[in-house]
Each structure stands twice: as C-alpha cells, then as structure tokens.
C-alpha positions as CSV (number, residue, x, y, z in Angstrom):
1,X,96.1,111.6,102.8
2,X,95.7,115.1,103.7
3,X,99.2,116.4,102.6
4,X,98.3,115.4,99.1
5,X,96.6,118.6,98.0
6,X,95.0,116.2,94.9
7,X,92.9,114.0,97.0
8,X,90.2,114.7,98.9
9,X,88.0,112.9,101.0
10,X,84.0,112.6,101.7
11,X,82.4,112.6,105.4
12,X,82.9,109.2,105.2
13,X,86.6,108.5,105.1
14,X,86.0,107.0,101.6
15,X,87.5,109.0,98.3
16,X,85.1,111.6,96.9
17,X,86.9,111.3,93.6
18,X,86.9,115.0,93.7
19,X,90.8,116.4,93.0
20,X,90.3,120.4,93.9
21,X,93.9,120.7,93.0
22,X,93.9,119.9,89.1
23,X,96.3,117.4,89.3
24,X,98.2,117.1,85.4
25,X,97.6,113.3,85.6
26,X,94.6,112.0,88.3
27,X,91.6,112.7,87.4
28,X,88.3,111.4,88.1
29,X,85.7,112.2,84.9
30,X,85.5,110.9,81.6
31,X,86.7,114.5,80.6
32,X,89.0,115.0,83.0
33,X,90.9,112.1,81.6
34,X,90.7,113.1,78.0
35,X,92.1,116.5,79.0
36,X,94.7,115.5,80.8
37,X,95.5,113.1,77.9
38,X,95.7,115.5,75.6
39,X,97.9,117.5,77.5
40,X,100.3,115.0,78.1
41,X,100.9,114.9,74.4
42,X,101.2,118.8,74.0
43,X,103.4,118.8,76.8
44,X,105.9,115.9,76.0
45,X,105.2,115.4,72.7
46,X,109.0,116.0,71.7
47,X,110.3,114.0,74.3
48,X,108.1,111.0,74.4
49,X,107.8,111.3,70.7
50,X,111.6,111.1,70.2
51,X,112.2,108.1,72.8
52,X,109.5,106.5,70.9
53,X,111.1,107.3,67.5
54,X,114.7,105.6,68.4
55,X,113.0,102.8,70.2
56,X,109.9,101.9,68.5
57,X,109.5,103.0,65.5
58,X,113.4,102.6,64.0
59,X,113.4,98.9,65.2
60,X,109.6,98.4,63.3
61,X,110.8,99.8,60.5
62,X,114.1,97.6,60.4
63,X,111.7,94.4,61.0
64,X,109.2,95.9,58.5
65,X,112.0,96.2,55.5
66,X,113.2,92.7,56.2
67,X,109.8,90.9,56.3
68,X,108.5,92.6,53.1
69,X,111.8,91.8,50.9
70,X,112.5,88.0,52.4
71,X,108.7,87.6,51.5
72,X,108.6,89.3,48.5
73,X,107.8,86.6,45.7
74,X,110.7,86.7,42.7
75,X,107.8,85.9,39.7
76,X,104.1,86.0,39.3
77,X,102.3,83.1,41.8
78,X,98.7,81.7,39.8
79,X,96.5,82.5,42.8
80,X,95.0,79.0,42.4
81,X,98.7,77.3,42.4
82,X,98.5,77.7,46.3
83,X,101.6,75.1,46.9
84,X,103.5,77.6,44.9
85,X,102.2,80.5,46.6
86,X,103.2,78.8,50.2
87,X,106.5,78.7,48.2
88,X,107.1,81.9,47.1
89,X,106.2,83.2,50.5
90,X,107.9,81.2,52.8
91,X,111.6,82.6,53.2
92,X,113.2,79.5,54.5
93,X,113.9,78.1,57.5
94,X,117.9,80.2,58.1
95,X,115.7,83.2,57.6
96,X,112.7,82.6,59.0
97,X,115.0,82.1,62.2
98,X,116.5,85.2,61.7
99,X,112.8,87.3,61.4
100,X,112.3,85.9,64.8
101,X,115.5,87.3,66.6
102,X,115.1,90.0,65.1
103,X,111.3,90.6,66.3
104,X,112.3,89.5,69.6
105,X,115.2,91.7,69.3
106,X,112.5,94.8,68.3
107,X,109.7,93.7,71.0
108,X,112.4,93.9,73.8
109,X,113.6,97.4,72.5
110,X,110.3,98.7,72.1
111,X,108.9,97.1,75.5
112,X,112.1,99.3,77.2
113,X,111.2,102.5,74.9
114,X,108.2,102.6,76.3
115,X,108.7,102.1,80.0
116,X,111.3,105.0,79.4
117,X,108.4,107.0,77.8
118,X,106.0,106.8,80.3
119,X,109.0,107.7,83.0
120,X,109.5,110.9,80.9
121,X,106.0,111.5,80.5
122,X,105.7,110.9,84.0
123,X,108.7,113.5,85.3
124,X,107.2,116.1,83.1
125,X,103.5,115.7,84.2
126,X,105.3,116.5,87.8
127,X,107.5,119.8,86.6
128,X,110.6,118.2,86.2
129,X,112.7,116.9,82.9
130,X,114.7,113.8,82.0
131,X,117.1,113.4,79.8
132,X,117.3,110.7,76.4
133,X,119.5,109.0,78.1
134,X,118.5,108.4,81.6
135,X,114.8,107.4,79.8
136,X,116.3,104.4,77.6
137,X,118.9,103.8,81.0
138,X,115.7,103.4,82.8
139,X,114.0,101.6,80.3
140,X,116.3,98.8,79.6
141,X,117.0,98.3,83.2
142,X,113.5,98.0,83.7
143,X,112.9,96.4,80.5
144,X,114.8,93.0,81.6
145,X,112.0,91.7,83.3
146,X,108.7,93.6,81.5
147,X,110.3,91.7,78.4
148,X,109.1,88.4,79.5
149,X,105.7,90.0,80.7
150,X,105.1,90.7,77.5
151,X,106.3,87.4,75.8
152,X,103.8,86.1,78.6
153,X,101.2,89.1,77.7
154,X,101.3,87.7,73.9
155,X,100.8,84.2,74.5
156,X,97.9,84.6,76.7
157,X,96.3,87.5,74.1
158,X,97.0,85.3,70.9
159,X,95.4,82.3,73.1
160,X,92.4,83.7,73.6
161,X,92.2,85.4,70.0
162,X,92.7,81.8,68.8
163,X,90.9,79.7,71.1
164,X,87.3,82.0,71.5
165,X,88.3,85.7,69.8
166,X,86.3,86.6,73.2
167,X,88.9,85.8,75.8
168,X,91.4,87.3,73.9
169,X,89.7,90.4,73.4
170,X,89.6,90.3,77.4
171,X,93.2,90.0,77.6
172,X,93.9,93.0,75.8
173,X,91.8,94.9,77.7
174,X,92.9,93.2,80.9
175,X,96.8,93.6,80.2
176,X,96.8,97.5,78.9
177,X,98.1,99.0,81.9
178,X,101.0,96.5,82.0
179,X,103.7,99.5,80.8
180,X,102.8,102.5,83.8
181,X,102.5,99.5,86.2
182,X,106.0,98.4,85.4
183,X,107.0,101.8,85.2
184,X,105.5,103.1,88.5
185,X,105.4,99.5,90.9
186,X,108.8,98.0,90.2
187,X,108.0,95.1,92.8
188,X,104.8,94.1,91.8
189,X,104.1,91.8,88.8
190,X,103.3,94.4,86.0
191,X,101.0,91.4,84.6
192,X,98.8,90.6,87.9
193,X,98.6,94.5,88.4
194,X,96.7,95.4,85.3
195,X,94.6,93.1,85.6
196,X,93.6,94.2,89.1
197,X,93.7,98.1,88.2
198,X,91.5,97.5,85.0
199,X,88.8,95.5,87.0
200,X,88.8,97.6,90.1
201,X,86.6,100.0,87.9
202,X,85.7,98.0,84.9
203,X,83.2,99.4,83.1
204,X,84.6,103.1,82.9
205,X,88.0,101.8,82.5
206,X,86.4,99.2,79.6
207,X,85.2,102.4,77.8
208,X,88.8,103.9,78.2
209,X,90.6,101.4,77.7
210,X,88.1,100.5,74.3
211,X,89.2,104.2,72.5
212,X,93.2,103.8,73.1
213,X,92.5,100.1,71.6
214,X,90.5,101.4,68.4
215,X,93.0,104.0,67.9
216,X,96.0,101.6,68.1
217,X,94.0,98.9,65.9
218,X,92.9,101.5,63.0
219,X,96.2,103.0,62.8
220,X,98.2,99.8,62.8
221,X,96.1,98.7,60.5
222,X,95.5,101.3,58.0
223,X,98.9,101.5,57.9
224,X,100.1,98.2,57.7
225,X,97.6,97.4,54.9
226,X,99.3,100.9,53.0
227,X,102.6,99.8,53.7
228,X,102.5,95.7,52.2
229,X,100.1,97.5,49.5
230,X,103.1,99.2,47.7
231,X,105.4,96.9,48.6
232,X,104.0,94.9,46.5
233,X,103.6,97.5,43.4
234,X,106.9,98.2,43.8
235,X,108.0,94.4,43.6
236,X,105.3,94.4,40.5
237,X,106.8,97.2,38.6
238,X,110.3,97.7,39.4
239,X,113.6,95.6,39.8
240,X,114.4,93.4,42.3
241,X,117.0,95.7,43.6
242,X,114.9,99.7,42.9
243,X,112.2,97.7,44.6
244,X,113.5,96.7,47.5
245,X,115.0,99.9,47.9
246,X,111.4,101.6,47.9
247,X,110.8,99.1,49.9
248,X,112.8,100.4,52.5
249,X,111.7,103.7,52.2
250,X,107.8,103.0,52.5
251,X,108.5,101.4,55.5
252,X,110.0,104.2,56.8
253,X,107.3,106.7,55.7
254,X,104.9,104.2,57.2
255,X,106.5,103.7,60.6
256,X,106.8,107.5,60.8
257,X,103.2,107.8,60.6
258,X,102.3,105.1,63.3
259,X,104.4,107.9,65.7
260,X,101.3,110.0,66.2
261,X,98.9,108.1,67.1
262,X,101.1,106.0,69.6
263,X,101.8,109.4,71.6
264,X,98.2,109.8,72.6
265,X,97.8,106.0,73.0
266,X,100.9,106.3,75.4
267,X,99.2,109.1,77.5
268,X,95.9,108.0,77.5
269,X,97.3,104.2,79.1
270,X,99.6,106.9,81.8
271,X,96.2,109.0,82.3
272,X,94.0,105.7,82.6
273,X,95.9,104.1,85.2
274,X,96.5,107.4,87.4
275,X,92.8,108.1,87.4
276,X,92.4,104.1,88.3
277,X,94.6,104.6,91.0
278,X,93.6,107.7,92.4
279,X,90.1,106.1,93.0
280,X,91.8,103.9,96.2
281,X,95.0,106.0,96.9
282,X,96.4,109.3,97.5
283,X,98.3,109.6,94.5
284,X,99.4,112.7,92.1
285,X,101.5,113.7,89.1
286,X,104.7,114.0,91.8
287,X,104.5,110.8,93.9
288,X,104.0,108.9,90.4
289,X,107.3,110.5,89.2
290,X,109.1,109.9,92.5
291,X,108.0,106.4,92.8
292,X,109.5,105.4,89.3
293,X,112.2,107.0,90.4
294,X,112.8,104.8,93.6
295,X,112.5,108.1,96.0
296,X,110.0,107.6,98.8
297,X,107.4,110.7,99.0
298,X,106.7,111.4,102.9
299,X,103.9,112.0,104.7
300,X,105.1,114.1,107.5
301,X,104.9,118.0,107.9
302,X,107.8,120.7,107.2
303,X,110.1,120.9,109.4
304,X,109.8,117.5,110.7
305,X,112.2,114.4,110.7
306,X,111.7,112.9,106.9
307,X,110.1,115.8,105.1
308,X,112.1,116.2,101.6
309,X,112.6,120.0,102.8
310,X,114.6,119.5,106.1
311,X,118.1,120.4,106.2
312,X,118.9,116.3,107.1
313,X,117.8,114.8,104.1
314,X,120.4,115.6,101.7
315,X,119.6,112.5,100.3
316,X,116.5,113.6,98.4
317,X,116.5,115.3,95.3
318,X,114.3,118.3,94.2
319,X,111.8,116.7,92.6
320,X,112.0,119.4,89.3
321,X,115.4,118.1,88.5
322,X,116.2,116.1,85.8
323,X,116.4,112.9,87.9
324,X,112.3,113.5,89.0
C-alpha cells in the first residue's frame, strides 16, 4: 500500500481515508467527490461526450423517430372511445417486433458506448489518451457480456417498480455502479459487484448515488415529455409526411440535449465508485486505467524484478500512451 502515493494509512493499519496526493479520481469527502466530478467532465468532456454522441444518443434518436411516427395516430381519437384509442396507438404486431430489435439493438450499443466512455474517462483521469476507436473496440468487446447484465439489471429494476415501487427503487440504487465495475473488474460479475460496492458504504453512497439518479430522471424526463409534446403538434398541424419529418428533427434536437447531463452522470457513477473503492483498497486514477486495460500495476520498488520501469519488462506500456 505504500507505493501508492494516494492512500494512506492510520496507526492502525486501517485506511484513514485521507489521499495527500490529490488523486483526479479517489476521493474521500462529499466535496472531494463533487470536484473531482466536475473535473472529469471539463477534462473529457470532448471525448466522452463524442463516444456518447455516436453510441448513445444517435441510436436514441433513431428509436425515438421510429416509436413517435409508428405510434402516431392517422385521425382524431374521442378520448372516451378508448378501444379506438388502444387502436390508433398500437402499431401492429410486424412492427411492434421490429421496435423491440431495434431497442435491443440501441440498449446493447449504448450499454458498449458507455463502458468505452468510462475507459476513456478513465485513461484521461490517469494522463494518458485513447483513441475513438480503441474506446468503442473496448466497448463492444466488453459489451458482449455487460449486455445481458443489463437485460438482467432491467428485469429486476422493472420488478421491483412493479411489484412494491420500493424494491425497485433499491435496485436502481443497488445496480448504478454496474458500468465502471464492468469496465474496471472484467472477471467479476458487474451485477454482484455494485451491489456490494454500493452497500459497503450505503448511506453516503445512497446520497451520491440519489443526485446522479435525480439528474438522470429530470432530464429524461423533461425531455421526453418536450419531445412526444410536439410530436404530437406536429402530427396535429401538419401532413403526415412534413410531420414526420419534424418528427425526426425534434428527436434529434431532443437527444442532443439529453448529452449534457449524461456527461456528468457518467463521471459522477466513475467518481462514486473510485471513492467506494478507495475506502478498502489502494487504488488511484492509474491502476484504474491500467486494470481496464488488462496491464498488472506492481508493487515492487525501481529497479527491481517487475517494476514497469526496468529494462526487462518491455512488455509494459507507458502508462500516458494512448493504450493507458
């Protein structure tokens, strides 16, 4: 622990949850963690924000245009005629099959954008850079597997919204970590792993993890609400065709706008689970970076058999390249 120069240690053995070096990610206060959140976004804002652009918010926007114009209603429904309204509004079944390919199609996408977000975040955090396309090559090779976490992740959250609103509001909670734990712990169940981080501290990592949820929730919904809003003035005004055209467009506007606020909710999940693991292990910005990328940080000294530094290792990189 004591070639970390981010952790320290009290009399006891036990961490201190003092980090004298000022690490970009660990921290151990309430505003440590908000800090280093915000940084993260002024610091990687391009990158993250442009990974999240091609892989989360194009795909939304795709399944956003096709929902709102299959489900658009062709004439005016009597609100009180509500066997015509389930008419109007239900696309069919050919359609209805192909909204759910597509969303899975979008969810898998996403889940992979992300994990290459948090990797890029990650690198940069530690000094070092990666490229557009070694984030999405890291996603989707990670994404294989995180893509049926979250199918699993979904079931139990929309379970427990269902079933008691209560347990479902736990799972949320419980399973917010689930992207930096894929991300950062390829070998352990991304699932099982949040739920252990978010517990191991739960009440300041409740209040944490409460803030990144409003955020998502307002935006998402403030948004969505804007975005079926003039669909359906379009649909009300215009022609079929000029309407789904601005259609189209809102969507785009909309998913555009959902960008911001899913950079910070992106650093603050990073930030939350570095502090989280920081309290039990001697963990930093760089061995973060070099764990997702599969490279082994050692403990001994320079000069010594396995240091990254000696002459015999030409098997590590330099952890400021652009594979950190």
């Amino acid at each position: 622990m004591s070639n970390d120069p981010y952790w320290s240690t009290g009399p006891s053995g036990e961490p201190s949850g003092r980090f004298s070096g000022g690490d970009p990610l660990v921290t151990d206060t309430f505003e440590g963690w908000w800090h280093a959140s915000m940084d993260v976004v002024q610091r990687s804002w391009r990158t993250v924000g442009l990974v999240l652009l091609i892989g989360v918010v194009l795909p939304r926007w795709i399944l956003g245009a096709f929902n709102n114009n299959v489900r658009a209603p062709e004439k005016d429904v009597v609100v009180t005629d509500w066997g015509a309204f389930v008419r109007e509004y239900s696309p069919g079944i050919a359609v209805g099959i192909i909204g759910a390919i597509l969303a899975l199609a979008a969810l898998y996408v996403a889940g992979s954008a992300v994990l290459g977000a948090v990797r890029t975040a990650a690198a940069e955090a530690a000094g070092g850079f990666l490229a557009l396309g070694e984030a999405f090559s890291f996603g989707f090779k990670r994404g294989r597997k995180f893509f049926l976490w979250l199918l699993l992740a979904w079931l139990t959250i929309s379970a427990g919204l269902v079933l008691c609103v209560l347990p479902g509001l736990w799972a949320i909670f419980a399973l917010s970590l689930m992207a930096p734990a894929a991300v950062f712990e390829a070998r352990r169940s991304p699932y099982a792993r949040s739920i252990q981080l978010t517990h191991s501290a739960f009440w300041p990592a409740l209040g944490r993890i409460i803030i990144v949820v409003l955020v998502a929730i307002a935006a998402n919904l403030v948004i969505s609400l804007c975005g079926l809003l003039l669909a359906g003035v379009w649909h009300a005004v215009f022609a079929p065709w000029l309407a789904a055209v601005f259609t189209v467009l809102t969507e785009a506007i909309m998913a555009l706008l959902l960008l911001v606020p899913m950079i910070w909710i992106l650093a603050a999940s990073l930030c939350t689970y570095a502090w989280l693991r920081g309290r039990t292990e001697a963990v930093s910005a760089t061995s973060l970076s070099a764990e997702a990328a599969g490279v082994a940080i050692p403990t001994a000294e320079p000069g010594e058999p396995g240091h990254p530094g000696r002459p015999d290792r030409p098997d590590m990189p330099d952890q400021g390249s652009s594979t950190t």
